[in-house]
KEDO-505049 format. One record per residue (C-alpha): x, y negated, z negated; residue in three letters. Coordinates in Angstrom, 1 decimal. Each point is the difference from the previous one (the first is absolute). Layout:
<rs>
- c1, c2, c3, res
- X, Y, Z, Ala
...
</rs>
This chain:
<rs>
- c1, c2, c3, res
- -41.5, 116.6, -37.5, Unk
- -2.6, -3.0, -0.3, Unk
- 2.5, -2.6, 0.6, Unk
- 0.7, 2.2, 3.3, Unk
- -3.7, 0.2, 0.9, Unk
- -0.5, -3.5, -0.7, Unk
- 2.5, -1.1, 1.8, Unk
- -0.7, 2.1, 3.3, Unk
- -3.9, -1.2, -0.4, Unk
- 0.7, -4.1, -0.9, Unk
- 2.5, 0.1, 3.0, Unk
- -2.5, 1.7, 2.4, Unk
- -2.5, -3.0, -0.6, Unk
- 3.0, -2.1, 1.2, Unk
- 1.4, -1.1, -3.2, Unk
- 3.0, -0.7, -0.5, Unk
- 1.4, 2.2, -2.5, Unk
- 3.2, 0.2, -2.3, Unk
- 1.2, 1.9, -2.7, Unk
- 1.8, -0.5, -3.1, Unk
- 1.0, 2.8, -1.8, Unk
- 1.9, 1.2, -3.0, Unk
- 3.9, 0.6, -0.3, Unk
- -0.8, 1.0, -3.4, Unk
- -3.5, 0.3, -1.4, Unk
- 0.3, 1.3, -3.8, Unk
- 3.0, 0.2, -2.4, Unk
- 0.6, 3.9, -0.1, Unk
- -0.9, -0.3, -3.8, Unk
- -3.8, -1.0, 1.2, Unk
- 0.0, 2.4, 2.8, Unk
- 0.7, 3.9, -1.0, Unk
- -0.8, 1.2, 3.6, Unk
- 2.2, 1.2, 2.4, Unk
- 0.7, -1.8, 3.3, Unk
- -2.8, -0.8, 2.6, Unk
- 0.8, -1.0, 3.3, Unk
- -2.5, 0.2, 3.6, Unk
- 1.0, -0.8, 3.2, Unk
- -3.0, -2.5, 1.2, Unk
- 1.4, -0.2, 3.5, Unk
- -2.6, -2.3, 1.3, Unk
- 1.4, -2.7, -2.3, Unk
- 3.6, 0.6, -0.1, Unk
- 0.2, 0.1, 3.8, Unk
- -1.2, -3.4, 0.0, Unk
- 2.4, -1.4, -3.0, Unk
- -2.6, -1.4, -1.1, Unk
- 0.9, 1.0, -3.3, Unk
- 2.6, -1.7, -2.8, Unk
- 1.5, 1.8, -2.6, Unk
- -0.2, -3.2, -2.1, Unk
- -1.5, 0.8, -3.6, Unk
- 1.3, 0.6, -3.0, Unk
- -2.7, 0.1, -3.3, Unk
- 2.8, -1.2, -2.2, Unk
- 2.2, -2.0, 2.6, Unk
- -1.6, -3.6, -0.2, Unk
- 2.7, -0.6, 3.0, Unk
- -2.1, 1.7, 1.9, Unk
- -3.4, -1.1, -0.7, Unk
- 1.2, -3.7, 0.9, Unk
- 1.4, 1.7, 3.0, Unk
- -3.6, 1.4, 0.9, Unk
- -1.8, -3.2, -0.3, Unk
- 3.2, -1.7, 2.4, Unk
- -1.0, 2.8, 2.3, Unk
- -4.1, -1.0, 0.0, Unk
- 0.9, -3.5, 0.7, Unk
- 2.4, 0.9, 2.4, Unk
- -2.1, 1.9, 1.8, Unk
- -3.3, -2.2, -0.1, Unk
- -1.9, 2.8, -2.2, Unk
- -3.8, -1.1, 0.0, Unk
- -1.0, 3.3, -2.6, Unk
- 1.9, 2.0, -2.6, Unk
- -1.8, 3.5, -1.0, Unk
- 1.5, 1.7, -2.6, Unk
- -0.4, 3.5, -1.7, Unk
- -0.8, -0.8, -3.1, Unk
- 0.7, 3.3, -2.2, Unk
- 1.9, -0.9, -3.5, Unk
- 0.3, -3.5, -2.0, Unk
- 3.6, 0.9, 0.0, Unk
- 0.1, -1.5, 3.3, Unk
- -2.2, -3.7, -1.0, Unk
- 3.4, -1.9, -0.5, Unk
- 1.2, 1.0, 3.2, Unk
- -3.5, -0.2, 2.2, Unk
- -1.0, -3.4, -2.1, Unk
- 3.6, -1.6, 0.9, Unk
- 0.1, 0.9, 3.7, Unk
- -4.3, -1.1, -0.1, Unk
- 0.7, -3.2, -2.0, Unk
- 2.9, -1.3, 2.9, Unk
- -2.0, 0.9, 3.0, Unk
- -3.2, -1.8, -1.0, Unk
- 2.6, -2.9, -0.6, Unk
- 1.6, 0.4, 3.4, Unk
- -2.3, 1.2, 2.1, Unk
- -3.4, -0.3, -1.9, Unk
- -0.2, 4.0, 0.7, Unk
- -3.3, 2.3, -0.7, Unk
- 0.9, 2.3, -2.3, Unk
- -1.8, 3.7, 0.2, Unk
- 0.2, 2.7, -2.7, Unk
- -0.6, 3.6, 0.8, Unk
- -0.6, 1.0, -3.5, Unk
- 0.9, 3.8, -0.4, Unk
- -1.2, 0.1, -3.7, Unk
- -0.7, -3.5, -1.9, Unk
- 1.1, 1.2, -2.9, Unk
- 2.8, 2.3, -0.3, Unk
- -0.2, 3.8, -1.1, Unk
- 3.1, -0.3, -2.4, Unk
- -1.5, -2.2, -2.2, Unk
- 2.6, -3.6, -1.5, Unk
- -1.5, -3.0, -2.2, Unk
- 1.8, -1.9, 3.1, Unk
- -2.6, 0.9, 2.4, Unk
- -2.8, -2.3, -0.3, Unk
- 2.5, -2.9, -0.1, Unk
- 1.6, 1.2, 3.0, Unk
- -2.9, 0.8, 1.9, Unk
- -1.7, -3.5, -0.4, Unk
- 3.8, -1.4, 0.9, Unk
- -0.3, 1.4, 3.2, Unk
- -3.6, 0.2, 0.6, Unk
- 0.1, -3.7, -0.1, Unk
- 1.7, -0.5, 2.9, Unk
- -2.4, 2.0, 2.0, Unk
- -2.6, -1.0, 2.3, Unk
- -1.8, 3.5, 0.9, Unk
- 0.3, 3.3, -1.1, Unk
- -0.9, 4.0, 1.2, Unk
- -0.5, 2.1, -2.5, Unk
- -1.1, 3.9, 0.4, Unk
- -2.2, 0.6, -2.7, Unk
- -2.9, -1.6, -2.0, Unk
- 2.0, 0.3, -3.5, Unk
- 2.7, -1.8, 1.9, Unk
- -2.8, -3.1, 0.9, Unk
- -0.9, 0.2, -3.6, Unk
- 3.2, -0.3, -1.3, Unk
- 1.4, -2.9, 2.2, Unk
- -3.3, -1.8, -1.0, Unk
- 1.4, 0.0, -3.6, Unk
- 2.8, -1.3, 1.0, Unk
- -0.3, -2.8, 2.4, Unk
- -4.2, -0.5, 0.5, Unk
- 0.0, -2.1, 3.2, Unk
- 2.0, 2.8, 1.6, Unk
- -0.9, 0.6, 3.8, Unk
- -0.2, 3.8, 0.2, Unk
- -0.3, 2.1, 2.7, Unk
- -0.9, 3.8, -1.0, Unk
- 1.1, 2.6, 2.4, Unk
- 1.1, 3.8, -0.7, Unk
- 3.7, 0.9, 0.6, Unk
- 0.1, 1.3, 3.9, Unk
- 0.2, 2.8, 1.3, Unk
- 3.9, 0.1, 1.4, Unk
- 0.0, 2.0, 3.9, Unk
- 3.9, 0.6, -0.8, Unk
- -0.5, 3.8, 1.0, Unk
- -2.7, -0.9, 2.6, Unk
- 2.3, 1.9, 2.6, Unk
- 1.4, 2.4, -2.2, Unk
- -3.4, 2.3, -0.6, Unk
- 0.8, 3.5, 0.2, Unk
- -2.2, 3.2, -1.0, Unk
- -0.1, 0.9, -3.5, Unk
- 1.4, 3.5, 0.9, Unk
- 3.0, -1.3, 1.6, Unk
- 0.6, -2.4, -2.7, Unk
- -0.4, 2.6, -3.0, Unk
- 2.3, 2.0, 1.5, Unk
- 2.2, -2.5, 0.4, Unk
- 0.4, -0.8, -3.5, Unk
- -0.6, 3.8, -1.1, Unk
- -3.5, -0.4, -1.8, Unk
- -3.3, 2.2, 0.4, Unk
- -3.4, -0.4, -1.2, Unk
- -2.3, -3.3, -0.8, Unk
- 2.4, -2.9, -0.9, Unk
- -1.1, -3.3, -1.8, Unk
- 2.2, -2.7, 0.6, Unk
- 1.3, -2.4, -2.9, Unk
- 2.8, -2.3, 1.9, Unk
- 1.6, -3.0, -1.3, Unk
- 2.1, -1.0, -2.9, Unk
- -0.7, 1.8, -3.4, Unk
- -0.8, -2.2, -2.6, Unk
- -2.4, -0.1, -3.1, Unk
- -2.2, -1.9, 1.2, Unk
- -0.4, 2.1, 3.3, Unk
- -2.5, 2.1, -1.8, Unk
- 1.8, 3.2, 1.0, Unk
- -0.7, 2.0, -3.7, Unk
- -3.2, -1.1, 0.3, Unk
- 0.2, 2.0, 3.4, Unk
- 2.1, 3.2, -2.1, Unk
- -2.9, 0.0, -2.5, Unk
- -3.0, 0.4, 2.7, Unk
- 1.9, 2.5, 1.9, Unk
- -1.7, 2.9, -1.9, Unk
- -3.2, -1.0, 0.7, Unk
- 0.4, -0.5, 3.7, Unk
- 1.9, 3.4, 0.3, Unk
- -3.4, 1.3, -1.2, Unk
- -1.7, -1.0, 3.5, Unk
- 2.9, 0.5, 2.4, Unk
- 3.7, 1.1, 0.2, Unk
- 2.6, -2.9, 0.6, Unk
- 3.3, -0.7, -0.8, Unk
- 0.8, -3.9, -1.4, Unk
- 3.2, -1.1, 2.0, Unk
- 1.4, -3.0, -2.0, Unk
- 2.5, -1.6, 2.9, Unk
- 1.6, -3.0, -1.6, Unk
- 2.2, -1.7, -2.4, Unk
- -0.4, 0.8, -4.0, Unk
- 0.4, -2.9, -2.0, Unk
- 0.8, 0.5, -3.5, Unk
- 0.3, 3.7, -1.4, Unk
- -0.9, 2.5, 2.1, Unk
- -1.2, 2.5, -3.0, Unk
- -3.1, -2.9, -0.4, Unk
- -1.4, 2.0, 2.8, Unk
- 1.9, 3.8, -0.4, Unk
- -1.0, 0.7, -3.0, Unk
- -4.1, -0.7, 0.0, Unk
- 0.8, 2.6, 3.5, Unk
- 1.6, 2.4, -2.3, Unk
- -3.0, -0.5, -2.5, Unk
- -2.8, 0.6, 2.2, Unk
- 1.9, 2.7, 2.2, Unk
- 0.1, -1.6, 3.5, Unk
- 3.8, 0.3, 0.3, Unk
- -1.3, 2.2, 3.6, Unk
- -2.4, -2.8, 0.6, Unk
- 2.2, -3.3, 0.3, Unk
- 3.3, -0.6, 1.8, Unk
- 1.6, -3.1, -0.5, Unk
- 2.3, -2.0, 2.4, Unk
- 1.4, -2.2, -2.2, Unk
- 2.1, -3.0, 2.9, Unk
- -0.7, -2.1, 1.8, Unk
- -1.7, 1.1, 3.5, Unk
- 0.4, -2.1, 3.4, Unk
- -2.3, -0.5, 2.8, Unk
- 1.5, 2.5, 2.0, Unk
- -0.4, 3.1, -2.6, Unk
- -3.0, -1.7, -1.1, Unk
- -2.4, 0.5, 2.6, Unk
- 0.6, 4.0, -0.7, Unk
- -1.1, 0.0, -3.3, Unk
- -3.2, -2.1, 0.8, Unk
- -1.1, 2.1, 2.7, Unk
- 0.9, 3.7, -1.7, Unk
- -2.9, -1.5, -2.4, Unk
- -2.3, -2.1, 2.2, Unk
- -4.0, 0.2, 0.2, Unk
- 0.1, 2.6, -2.9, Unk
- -3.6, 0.1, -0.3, Unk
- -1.1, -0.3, 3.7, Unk
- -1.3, -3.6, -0.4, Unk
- 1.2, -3.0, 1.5, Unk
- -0.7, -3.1, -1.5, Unk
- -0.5, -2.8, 2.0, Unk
- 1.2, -3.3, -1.8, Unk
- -0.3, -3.7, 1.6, Unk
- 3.8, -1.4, -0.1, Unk
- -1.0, -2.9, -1.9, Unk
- -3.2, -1.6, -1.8, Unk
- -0.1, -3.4, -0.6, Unk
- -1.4, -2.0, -3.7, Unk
- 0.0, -3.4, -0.8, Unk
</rs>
Protein backbone atom coordinates (compact mmCIF):
# COMPACT_ATOMS: atom_id res chain seq x y z
CA UNK A 1 0.00 0.00 0.00
CA UNK A 2 2.78 2.75 0.57
CA UNK A 3 4.70 1.75 -2.34
CA UNK A 4 1.18 2.25 -4.25
CA UNK A 5 0.61 5.64 -2.65
CA UNK A 6 4.00 6.67 -3.23
CA UNK A 7 4.08 5.93 -6.41
CA UNK A 8 0.62 7.51 -7.55
CA UNK A 9 1.84 10.92 -5.48
CA UNK A 10 5.87 11.05 -6.82
CA UNK A 11 4.31 10.42 -10.37
CA UNK A 12 1.67 13.20 -9.99
CA UNK A 13 4.51 15.80 -9.30
CA UNK A 14 5.88 14.58 -12.67
CA UNK A 15 8.34 12.14 -11.64
CA UNK A 16 9.25 9.65 -13.33
CA UNK A 17 8.57 6.65 -11.44
CA UNK A 18 9.52 2.81 -11.55
CA UNK A 19 9.17 -0.10 -9.56
CA UNK A 20 11.19 -2.95 -8.64
CA UNK A 21 9.58 -5.54 -6.82
CA UNK A 22 10.03 -8.85 -5.36
CA UNK A 23 9.69 -12.40 -7.10
CA UNK A 24 10.45 -13.70 -3.86
CA UNK A 25 10.78 -11.68 -0.72
CA UNK A 26 11.61 -14.23 2.35
CA UNK A 27 12.55 -17.92 2.41
CA UNK A 28 9.24 -19.57 3.64
CA UNK A 29 11.36 -20.67 6.71
CA UNK A 30 11.62 -16.67 7.74
CA UNK A 31 8.12 -16.02 6.66
CA UNK A 32 5.24 -18.12 8.51
CA UNK A 33 2.40 -16.05 6.87
CA UNK A 34 0.21 -16.98 4.35
CA UNK A 35 0.22 -15.41 0.87
CA UNK A 36 -0.47 -11.56 0.32
CA UNK A 37 -1.11 -10.25 -2.83
CA UNK A 38 -3.10 -6.48 -3.91
CA UNK A 39 -3.97 -5.45 -7.09
CA UNK A 40 -2.37 -1.68 -7.16
CA UNK A 41 -3.87 -1.00 -10.57
CA UNK A 42 -2.52 2.37 -10.92
CA UNK A 43 0.92 0.90 -11.17
CA UNK A 44 0.57 -2.28 -12.92
CA UNK A 45 -1.44 -0.48 -15.71
CA UNK A 46 1.53 1.45 -16.32
CA UNK A 47 4.23 -1.62 -16.20
CA UNK A 48 5.97 0.40 -14.42
CA UNK A 49 6.68 -2.33 -12.17
CA UNK A 50 9.61 -5.32 -12.38
CA UNK A 51 9.30 -8.42 -10.62
CA UNK A 52 13.10 -8.40 -10.35
CA UNK A 53 14.17 -9.19 -6.54
CA UNK A 54 15.10 -11.93 -4.88
CA UNK A 55 16.63 -11.43 -1.02
CA UNK A 56 18.72 -14.48 -1.44
CA UNK A 57 19.27 -14.41 -5.40
CA UNK A 58 22.50 -12.17 -5.70
CA UNK A 59 21.53 -12.66 -9.66
CA UNK A 60 19.14 -10.48 -9.14
CA UNK A 61 20.41 -7.79 -7.08
CA UNK A 62 23.26 -7.22 -9.89
CA UNK A 63 20.23 -7.30 -12.14
CA UNK A 64 18.55 -4.34 -10.23
CA UNK A 65 21.48 -2.08 -10.16
CA UNK A 66 21.84 -3.01 -14.36
CA UNK A 67 18.28 -1.87 -14.35
CA UNK A 68 19.09 1.79 -12.39
CA UNK A 69 21.84 2.37 -14.78
CA UNK A 70 19.86 1.42 -17.52
CA UNK A 71 17.31 3.46 -16.89
CA UNK A 72 19.30 6.76 -15.72
CA UNK A 73 17.89 6.41 -11.96
CA UNK A 74 18.81 9.80 -10.22
CA UNK A 75 17.15 8.31 -6.46
CA UNK A 76 16.74 4.93 -4.97
CA UNK A 77 14.11 4.91 -1.81
CA UNK A 78 13.92 1.83 -0.13
CA UNK A 79 11.75 0.32 2.70
CA UNK A 80 13.86 -0.37 5.04
CA UNK A 81 12.08 -3.00 7.46
CA UNK A 82 14.56 -6.01 8.53
CA UNK A 83 18.65 -6.30 8.42
CA UNK A 84 17.91 -9.43 6.68
CA UNK A 85 17.55 -7.49 3.67
CA UNK A 86 21.28 -5.14 4.25
CA UNK A 87 23.27 -7.57 1.90
CA UNK A 88 20.76 -7.22 -0.74
CA UNK A 89 19.94 -3.21 -0.32
CA UNK A 90 23.83 -2.47 0.43
CA UNK A 91 24.81 -4.53 -2.98
CA UNK A 92 22.32 -3.02 -5.33
CA UNK A 93 23.20 0.77 -3.20
CA UNK A 94 26.97 0.13 -3.40
CA UNK A 95 26.73 -0.34 -7.68
CA UNK A 96 24.53 2.51 -8.27
CA UNK A 97 26.50 5.15 -6.45
CA UNK A 98 29.39 3.50 -8.62
CA UNK A 99 27.36 3.88 -11.86
CA UNK A 100 25.24 6.39 -11.56
CA UNK A 101 26.46 8.30 -8.39
CA UNK A 102 22.58 7.61 -7.14
CA UNK A 103 20.89 9.32 -3.82
CA UNK A 104 19.97 6.81 -1.81
CA UNK A 105 16.62 7.25 0.51
CA UNK A 106 15.69 4.99 3.40
CA UNK A 107 12.12 4.87 4.56
CA UNK A 108 12.89 3.26 7.83
CA UNK A 109 9.83 1.27 9.11
CA UNK A 110 11.46 0.28 12.44
CA UNK A 111 15.46 0.95 12.85
CA UNK A 112 15.89 -1.72 14.80
CA UNK A 113 14.03 -4.82 14.28
CA UNK A 114 11.24 -6.33 16.61
CA UNK A 115 12.69 -9.95 16.40
CA UNK A 116 15.73 -9.23 18.03
CA UNK A 117 19.58 -11.09 16.21
CA UNK A 118 23.21 -10.11 17.42
CA UNK A 119 23.47 -9.46 13.43
CA UNK A 120 21.41 -6.34 13.58
CA UNK A 121 23.54 -3.56 14.47
CA UNK A 122 26.14 -4.81 12.03
CA UNK A 123 23.71 -4.91 9.39
CA UNK A 124 22.06 -1.89 10.01
CA UNK A 125 25.29 0.34 9.88
CA UNK A 126 26.05 -1.91 6.57
CA UNK A 127 23.27 -0.44 5.00
CA UNK A 128 22.78 2.72 6.73
CA UNK A 129 26.10 3.71 5.27
CA UNK A 130 25.11 3.86 2.00
CA UNK A 131 22.36 6.24 2.76
CA UNK A 132 22.09 9.82 2.20
CA UNK A 133 18.61 10.70 4.06
CA UNK A 134 16.24 8.97 5.90
CA UNK A 135 12.18 9.20 7.13
CA UNK A 136 11.58 7.71 10.08
CA UNK A 137 7.94 7.62 11.91
CA UNK A 138 8.69 7.91 15.38
CA UNK A 139 11.05 9.70 17.86
CA UNK A 140 12.45 6.28 19.29
CA UNK A 141 13.13 5.59 15.70
CA UNK A 142 15.42 9.18 15.50
CA UNK A 143 17.01 8.07 18.64
CA UNK A 144 17.92 4.87 17.62
CA UNK A 145 19.37 5.64 14.06
CA UNK A 146 21.43 8.36 15.97
CA UNK A 147 23.19 5.36 17.76
CA UNK A 148 23.89 4.03 14.85
CA UNK A 149 25.10 6.27 12.27
CA UNK A 150 25.28 10.11 14.14
CA UNK A 151 25.53 12.30 10.99
CA UNK A 152 22.34 10.63 9.81
CA UNK A 153 19.98 13.14 7.91
CA UNK A 154 16.53 12.34 9.36
CA UNK A 155 13.43 13.28 8.42
CA UNK A 156 10.54 12.46 11.10
CA UNK A 157 7.12 11.94 9.81
CA UNK A 158 4.19 9.62 11.11
CA UNK A 159 3.06 6.67 8.89
CA UNK A 160 0.04 8.23 6.58
CA UNK A 161 -3.00 7.79 6.64
CA UNK A 162 -3.73 5.36 3.48
CA UNK A 163 -7.31 6.71 1.41
CA UNK A 164 -7.44 2.99 -0.06
CA UNK A 165 -11.26 2.83 1.01
CA UNK A 166 -11.82 6.53 0.35
CA UNK A 167 -14.69 5.39 -2.11
CA UNK A 168 -15.66 2.46 -0.38
CA UNK A 169 -17.43 4.26 2.90
CA UNK A 170 -20.58 2.67 3.70
CA UNK A 171 -22.93 3.13 6.92
CA UNK A 172 -21.97 1.14 9.84
CA UNK A 173 -25.44 -0.54 9.78
CA UNK A 174 -25.12 -1.81 6.40
CA UNK A 175 -21.68 -3.00 7.02
CA UNK A 176 -22.52 -4.90 10.44
CA UNK A 177 -24.96 -6.60 8.84
CA UNK A 178 -22.98 -7.44 6.23
CA UNK A 179 -20.51 -9.30 8.22
CA UNK A 180 -23.30 -10.49 10.85
CA UNK A 181 -22.14 -8.37 14.00
CA UNK A 182 -24.32 -6.14 16.46
CA UNK A 183 -23.38 -3.86 19.08
CA UNK A 184 -20.15 -1.39 19.75
CA UNK A 185 -17.11 -2.96 17.85
CA UNK A 186 -13.37 -2.01 18.47
CA UNK A 187 -11.30 -2.81 15.72
CA UNK A 188 -7.77 -4.61 16.08
CA UNK A 189 -6.70 -5.25 12.20
CA UNK A 190 -3.44 -6.33 11.05
CA UNK A 191 -1.14 -9.24 11.49
CA UNK A 192 -1.06 -10.90 15.02
CA UNK A 193 2.18 -10.85 16.51
CA UNK A 194 3.78 -10.48 20.10
CA UNK A 195 4.75 -7.55 19.72
CA UNK A 196 1.40 -6.16 18.49
CA UNK A 197 0.33 -5.64 22.03
CA UNK A 198 -2.92 -7.57 21.52
CA UNK A 199 -2.86 -9.38 25.34
CA UNK A 200 -2.10 -6.29 26.59
CA UNK A 201 -5.49 -5.39 24.80
CA UNK A 202 -7.20 -9.01 26.32
CA UNK A 203 -6.00 -7.93 29.83
CA UNK A 204 -7.75 -4.30 29.78
CA UNK A 205 -10.80 -5.56 28.34
CA UNK A 206 -12.49 -6.00 31.75
CA UNK A 207 -11.95 -2.71 32.74
CA UNK A 208 -13.32 -1.02 29.71
CA UNK A 209 -16.40 -3.45 29.67
CA UNK A 210 -17.01 -1.63 32.96
CA UNK A 211 -17.79 1.81 31.08
CA UNK A 212 -19.45 0.50 27.89
CA UNK A 213 -20.42 -2.67 26.02
CA UNK A 214 -18.16 -3.69 22.96
CA UNK A 215 -17.11 -6.58 21.31
CA UNK A 216 -13.06 -6.84 20.37
CA UNK A 217 -13.01 -8.16 16.64
CA UNK A 218 -9.42 -9.43 16.14
CA UNK A 219 -9.36 -9.53 11.91
CA UNK A 220 -6.01 -10.75 10.98
CA UNK A 221 -3.26 -13.25 10.79
CA UNK A 222 -2.06 -15.15 14.11
CA UNK A 223 1.45 -15.64 14.20
CA UNK A 224 2.69 -18.24 16.44
CA UNK A 225 0.15 -20.21 18.71
CA UNK A 226 -3.04 -19.12 18.75
CA UNK A 227 -3.77 -20.45 22.53
CA UNK A 228 -1.06 -17.23 23.53
CA UNK A 229 -4.23 -15.27 23.10
CA UNK A 230 -7.34 -18.13 23.79
CA UNK A 231 -6.44 -18.99 26.74
CA UNK A 232 -5.84 -15.52 28.85
CA UNK A 233 -9.86 -15.09 26.93
CA UNK A 234 -10.87 -18.27 28.56
CA UNK A 235 -9.19 -16.99 31.93
CA UNK A 236 -10.79 -13.71 32.17
CA UNK A 237 -14.24 -14.95 30.62
CA UNK A 238 -14.50 -12.81 27.40
CA UNK A 239 -14.94 -15.85 25.08
CA UNK A 240 -18.60 -13.60 24.17
CA UNK A 241 -16.41 -10.57 24.00
CA UNK A 242 -13.75 -11.22 21.24
CA UNK A 243 -14.04 -12.90 17.83
CA UNK A 244 -11.04 -13.56 15.99
CA UNK A 245 -10.45 -13.59 12.19
CA UNK A 246 -7.42 -15.24 12.03
CA UNK A 247 -6.25 -14.61 7.66
CA UNK A 248 -5.28 -12.53 5.93
CA UNK A 249 -7.97 -9.75 4.84
CA UNK A 250 -7.78 -7.73 1.29
CA UNK A 251 -8.74 -4.28 0.51
CA UNK A 252 -11.89 -5.23 -0.88
CA UNK A 253 -13.26 -7.10 2.43
CA UNK A 254 -11.30 -4.75 4.30
CA UNK A 255 -13.07 -1.57 4.03
CA UNK A 256 -16.16 -3.63 5.77
CA UNK A 257 -14.57 -4.33 8.71
CA UNK A 258 -13.21 -0.72 9.24
CA UNK A 259 -16.31 0.97 8.72
CA UNK A 260 -18.78 -1.77 10.84
CA UNK A 261 -16.26 -0.13 13.65
CA UNK A 262 -15.58 3.42 12.63
CA UNK A 263 -15.84 6.74 14.81
CA UNK A 264 -16.69 4.45 17.93
CA UNK A 265 -16.72 7.22 20.26
CA UNK A 266 -18.26 10.01 18.18
CA UNK A 267 -14.86 11.94 17.79
CA UNK A 268 -13.03 12.60 14.80
CA UNK A 269 -9.64 13.32 15.09
CA UNK A 270 -8.10 15.50 12.82
CA UNK A 271 -4.29 14.56 12.13
CA UNK A 272 -1.93 16.73 9.71
CA UNK A 273 -0.63 13.97 7.07
CA UNK A 274 2.89 14.67 7.85
CA UNK A 275 5.13 16.88 10.39
CA UNK A 276 8.38 17.57 9.53
CA UNK A 277 11.86 17.40 12.19
CA UNK A 278 15.25 17.99 11.41
Amino acid sequence: HLSGVLFENLSRRKHEVKVLSWKRKYPKFLYPGGEQKINLESIHSNNDVKFILDSINPLTWFKAAWFIRKNKIDAIVFHWITPFMAPLFSSISLLSKLSRRCIVVSICHNVMPHDKSIFDKILNKLFFSFVDSFMVHSLKDVNDLKLLKKDANIIHGFLPIFDMFKNSKIQKSVAKKKLGLNGKIILFFGYVRPYKGLNELIKALPSVLEEINITLLVVGEIWGDKKNYTDPIKNLGLEKKIIFIDRYIPDDKGKDYFNASKNLFGIDRGMKPFEREH
